[in-house]
C-alpha positions in Angstrom: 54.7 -38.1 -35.4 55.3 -39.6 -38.9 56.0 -43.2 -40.3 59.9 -42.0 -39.9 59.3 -43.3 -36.2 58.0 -46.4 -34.7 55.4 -48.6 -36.0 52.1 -47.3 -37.0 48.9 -48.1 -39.1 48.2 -47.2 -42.7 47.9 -43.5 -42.1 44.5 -42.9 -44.8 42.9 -45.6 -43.7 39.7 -45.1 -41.5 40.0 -45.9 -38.0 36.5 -46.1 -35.7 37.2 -46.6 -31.7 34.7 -48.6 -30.7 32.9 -47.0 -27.8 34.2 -49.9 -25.3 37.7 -48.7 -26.2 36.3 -45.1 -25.8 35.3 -45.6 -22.5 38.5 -47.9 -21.1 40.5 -45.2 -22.6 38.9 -42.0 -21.2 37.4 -43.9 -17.7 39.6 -46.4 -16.2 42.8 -45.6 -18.3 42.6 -42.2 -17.5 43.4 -41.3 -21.2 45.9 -44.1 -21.9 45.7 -42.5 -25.4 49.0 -40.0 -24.0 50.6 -43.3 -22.7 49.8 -43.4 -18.7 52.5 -45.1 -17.5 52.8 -48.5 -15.4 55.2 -49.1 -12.8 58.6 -50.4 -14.7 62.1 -51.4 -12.9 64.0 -47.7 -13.8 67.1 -48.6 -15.8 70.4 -48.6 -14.3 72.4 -45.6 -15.0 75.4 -45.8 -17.3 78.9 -45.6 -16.3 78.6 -42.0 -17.8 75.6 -40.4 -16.1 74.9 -41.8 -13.3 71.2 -41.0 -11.5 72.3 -39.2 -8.8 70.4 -39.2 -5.7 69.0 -35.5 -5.0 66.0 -34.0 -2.9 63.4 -35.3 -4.2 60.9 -32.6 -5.8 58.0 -32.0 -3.7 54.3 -33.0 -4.7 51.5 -30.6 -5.6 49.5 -33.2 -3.4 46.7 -33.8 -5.9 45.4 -37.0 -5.6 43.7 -37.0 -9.0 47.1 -35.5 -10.5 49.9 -38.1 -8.7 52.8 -36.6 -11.2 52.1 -32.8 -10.1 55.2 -31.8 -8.8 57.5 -28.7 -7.9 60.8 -29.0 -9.6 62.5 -27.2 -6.1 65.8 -28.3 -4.8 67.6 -29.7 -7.7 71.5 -28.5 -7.8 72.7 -26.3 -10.5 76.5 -26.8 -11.5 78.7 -24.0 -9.8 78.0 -21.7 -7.1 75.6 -24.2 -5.3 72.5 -22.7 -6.4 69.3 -24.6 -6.7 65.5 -24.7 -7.8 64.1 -22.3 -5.9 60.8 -23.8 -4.2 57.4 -22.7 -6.3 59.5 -21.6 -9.1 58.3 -24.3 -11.9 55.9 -27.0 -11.7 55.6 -30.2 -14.0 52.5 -32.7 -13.9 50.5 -34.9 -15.8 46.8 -33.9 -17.2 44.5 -31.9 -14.7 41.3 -33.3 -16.2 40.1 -34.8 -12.8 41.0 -32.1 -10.1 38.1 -31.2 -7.4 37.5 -27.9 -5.7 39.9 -28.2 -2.7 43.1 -29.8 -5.6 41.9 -26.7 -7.9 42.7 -24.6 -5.1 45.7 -25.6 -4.3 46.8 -24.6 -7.7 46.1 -20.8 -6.5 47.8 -21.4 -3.4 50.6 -22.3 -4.9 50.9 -19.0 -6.7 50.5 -20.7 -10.1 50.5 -17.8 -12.9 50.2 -20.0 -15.8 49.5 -23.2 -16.9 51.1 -24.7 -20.4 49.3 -27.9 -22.3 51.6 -30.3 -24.5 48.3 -32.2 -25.4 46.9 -32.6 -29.1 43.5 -31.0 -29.1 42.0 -34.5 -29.1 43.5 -35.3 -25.8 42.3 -32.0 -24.6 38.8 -32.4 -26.5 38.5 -35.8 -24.4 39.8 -34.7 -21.1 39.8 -30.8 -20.6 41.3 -29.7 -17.5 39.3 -28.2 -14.7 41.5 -25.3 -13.7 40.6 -22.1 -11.8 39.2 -19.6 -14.1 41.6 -17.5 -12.9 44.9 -19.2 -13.8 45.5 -18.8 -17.9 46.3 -21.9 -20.0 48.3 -21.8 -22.6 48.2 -24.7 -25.2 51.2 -25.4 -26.9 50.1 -29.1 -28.9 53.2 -31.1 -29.3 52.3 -34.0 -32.0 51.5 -35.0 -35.4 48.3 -34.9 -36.8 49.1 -37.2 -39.7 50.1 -40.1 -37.0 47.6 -39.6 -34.0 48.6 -41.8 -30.6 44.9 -42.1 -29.9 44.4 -43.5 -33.0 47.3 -45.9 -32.8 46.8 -47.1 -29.4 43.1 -47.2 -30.0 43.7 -49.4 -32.8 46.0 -51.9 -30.6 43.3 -52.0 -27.9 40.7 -52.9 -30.3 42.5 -55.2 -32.5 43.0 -57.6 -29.5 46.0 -59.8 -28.9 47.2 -60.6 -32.6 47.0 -56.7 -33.6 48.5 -56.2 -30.1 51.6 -58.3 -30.9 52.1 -56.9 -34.7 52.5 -53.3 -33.3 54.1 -54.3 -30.1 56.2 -57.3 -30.3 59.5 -58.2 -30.8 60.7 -55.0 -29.3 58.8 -52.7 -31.4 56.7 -51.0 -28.9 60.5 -49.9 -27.5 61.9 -48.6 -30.5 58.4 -47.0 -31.5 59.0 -45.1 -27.8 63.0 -44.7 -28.8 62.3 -42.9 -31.8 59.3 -40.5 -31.0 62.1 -39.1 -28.1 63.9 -38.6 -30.7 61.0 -37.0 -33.0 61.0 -34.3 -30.5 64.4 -33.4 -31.1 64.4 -33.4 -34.6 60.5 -32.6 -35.5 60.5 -28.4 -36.1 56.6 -28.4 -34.4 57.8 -30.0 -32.0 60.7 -27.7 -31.1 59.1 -24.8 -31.8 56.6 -25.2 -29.2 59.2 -26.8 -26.5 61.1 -23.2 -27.5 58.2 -21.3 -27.3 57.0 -22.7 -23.3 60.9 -21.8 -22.4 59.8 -18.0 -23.6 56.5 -18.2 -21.7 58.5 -19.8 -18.2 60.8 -17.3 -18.4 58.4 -14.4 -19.2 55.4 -15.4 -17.2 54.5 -13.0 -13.9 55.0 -16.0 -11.8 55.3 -19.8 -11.7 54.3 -21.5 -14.4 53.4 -25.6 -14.6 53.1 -27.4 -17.8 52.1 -31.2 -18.5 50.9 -33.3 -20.9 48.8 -36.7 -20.0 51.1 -38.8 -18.1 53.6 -36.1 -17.6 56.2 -38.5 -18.4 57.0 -37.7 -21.8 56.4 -34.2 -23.1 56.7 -33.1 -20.1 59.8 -34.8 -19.4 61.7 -33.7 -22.3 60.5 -30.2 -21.3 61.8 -30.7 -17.7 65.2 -32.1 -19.3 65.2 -29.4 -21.6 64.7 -26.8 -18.7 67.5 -28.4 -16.4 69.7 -28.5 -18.8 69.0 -25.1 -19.6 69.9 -24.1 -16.0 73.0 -26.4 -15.7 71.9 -28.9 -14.0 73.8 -32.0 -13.9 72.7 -34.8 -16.1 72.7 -37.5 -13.3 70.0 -35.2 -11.4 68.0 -34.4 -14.9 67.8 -38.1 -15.3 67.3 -38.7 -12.2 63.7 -35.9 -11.8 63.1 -37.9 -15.7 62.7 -41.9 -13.9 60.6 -40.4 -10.9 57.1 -40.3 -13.4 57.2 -44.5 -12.7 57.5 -44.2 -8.8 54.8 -41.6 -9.3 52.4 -43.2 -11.1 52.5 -46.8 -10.1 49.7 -47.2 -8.3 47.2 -45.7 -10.9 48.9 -47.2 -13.5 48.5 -51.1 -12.6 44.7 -49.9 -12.1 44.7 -49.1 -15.6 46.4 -52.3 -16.9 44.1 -54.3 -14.6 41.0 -52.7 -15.6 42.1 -53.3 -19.6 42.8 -57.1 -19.0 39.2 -57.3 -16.9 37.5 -55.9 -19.9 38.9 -58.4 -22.1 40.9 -55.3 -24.0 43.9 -56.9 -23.0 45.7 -60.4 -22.6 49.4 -59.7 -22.5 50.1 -56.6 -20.8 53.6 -56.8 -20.9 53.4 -56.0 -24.5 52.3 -52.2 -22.8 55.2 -52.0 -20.7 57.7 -50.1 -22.9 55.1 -47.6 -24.2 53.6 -46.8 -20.8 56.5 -46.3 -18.6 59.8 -44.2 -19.2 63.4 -45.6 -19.3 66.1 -43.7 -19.5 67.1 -45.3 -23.2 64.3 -43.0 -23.7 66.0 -39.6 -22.9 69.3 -40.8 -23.9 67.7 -40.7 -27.8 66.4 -37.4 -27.1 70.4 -36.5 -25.8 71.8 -38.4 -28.9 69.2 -36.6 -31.0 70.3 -33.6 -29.7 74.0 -34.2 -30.1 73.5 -35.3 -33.7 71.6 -32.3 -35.3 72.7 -29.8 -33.4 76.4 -30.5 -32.0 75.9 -29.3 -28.5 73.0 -28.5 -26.4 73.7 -24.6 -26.3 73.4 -24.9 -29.8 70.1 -27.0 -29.9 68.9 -24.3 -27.2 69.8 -21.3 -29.7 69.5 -22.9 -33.3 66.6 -25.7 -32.5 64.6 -24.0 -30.1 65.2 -20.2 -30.5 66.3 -19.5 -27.2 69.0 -16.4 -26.5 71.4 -16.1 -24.1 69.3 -12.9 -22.5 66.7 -15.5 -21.8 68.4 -17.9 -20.4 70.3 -15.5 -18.2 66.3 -14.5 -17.1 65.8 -18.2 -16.6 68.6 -18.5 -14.2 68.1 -15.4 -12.1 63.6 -16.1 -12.1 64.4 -20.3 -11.1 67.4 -20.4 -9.2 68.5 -19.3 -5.8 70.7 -20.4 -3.1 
């Protein structure tokens, strides 16, 4: 992520998080540094794309993972196929899983896991998988303008730092145009082309997530959908269910940042820790702008051929 999206902090200049920030960020934020969600009001769908109302995809039932979820049952256009169940997986980080949530992962046939975080996310918070499942890390961000760092530094600066990064609808269009750095960044698409290869060529299901699972990860999913003809209204639709999701850890971490005196407007949070569908639409617009369609985005911007997308289709999708 460059200084060609959102607002950000002088890029050579030092920046020390103060172990107080440290431990809000990797203890009761549960790594707000990949931008945890809080509960947000979803938008309403345009006249367009309307969020349709589908099956809703079934939990992995982690407790310490509440945006683990199988993508099963959502339509495909024509020939009313679906997702089959167990097919594909999404979630957010898997730093916190127990035994008995580890194992679930096995019993849920799991052949590979994929990892969107940066490797300071993953330094901070590795996952605790079974030893038996690979993991596959595909980083999706810039080094040269590092989240931790920037939310670190809004944390620490306290309320008048807070409101200079935030404010005035910043922290939306800093969230507006990294989905659409993800579109247009050639990292960033490379590794969103490269986990399409590795779903479709992997022995069994695979589940990738970032932190949250809301934003990586829900380009990915949108990316995948789309892939497999599903309708927009039902991409958009999996896209908005991270807030319902996550809503109950996510006012924990708000609360615990205000108590610690991190924190006095919290509002000024909102638009970078929850997902709105303004969101994907950039990605979409993105998309549409530098490519001209999405089957050219999938073959030009992400490398994918029609032999695996046909291999997609026949893996993921059933009646």
């Amino acid at each position: 992520m460059t200084a060609r999206w959102g607002p950000v902090f002088e890029r050579n200049a030092p920046v020390t998080i103060s172990r107080a920030v440290r431990g809000t960020l990797t203890g009761v934020a549960a790594a707000l540094i990949a931008l945890t969600p809080i509960a947000v009001t979803p938008a309403l769908a345009s006249p367009n794309i309307p969020v349709l109302q589908s099956p809703k995809s079934a939990s992995l039932n982690l407790p310490d993972a509440p945006n683990a979820r199988d993508l099963s049952g959502i339509p495909t256009q024509g020939g009313g196929g679906k997702l089959r169940d167990g097919s594909v997986f999404r979630s957010d980080a898997l730093n916190k899983l127990g035994d008995a949530e580890q194992q679930q992962l096995v019993s849920a046939g799991i052949a590979e896991i994929i990892d969107f975080r940066s490797p300071t996310e993953r330094g901070q918070n590795p996952d605790k998988v079974p030893a038996s499942i690979p993991v596959k890390s595909l980083p999706v961000y810039d080094p040269n303008n590092d989240f931790y760092l920037f939310v670190g530094k809004a944390i620490q600066g306290g309320p008048s730092v807070q409101q200079q990064l935030l404010g005035d609808g910043k922290a939306k269009q800093f969230m507006v145009d990294y989905y659409k750095w993800l579109v247009t960044d050639a990292t960033a698409r490379s590794q969103f082309g490269a986990a399409v290869k590795e779903i479709a060529g992997a022995s069994g299901p695979v589940l990738f997530h970032c932190t949250a699972g809301k934003d990586r990860t829900g380009w990915m999913s949108a990316i995948l959908l789309s892939a497999l003809g599903a309708p927009k209204g039902q991409i958009y639709n999996d896209y908005l269910a991270s807030n319902d999701n996550l809503a109950a850890s996510n006012q924990a971490t708000l609360d615990g940042l205000v108590a610690k005196g991190l924190v006095t407007d919290p509002a000024l949070f909102t638009p970078i820790l929850g997902v709105d569908r303004d969101y994907l639409d950039a990605s979409f617009d993105a998309v549409q702008q530098s490519f001209g369609s999405f089957d050219n985005f999938l073959s030009q911007g992400l490398g994918i051929d029609g032999a695996t997308v046909a291999t997609l289709k026949s893996k993921l999708v059933g009646t």
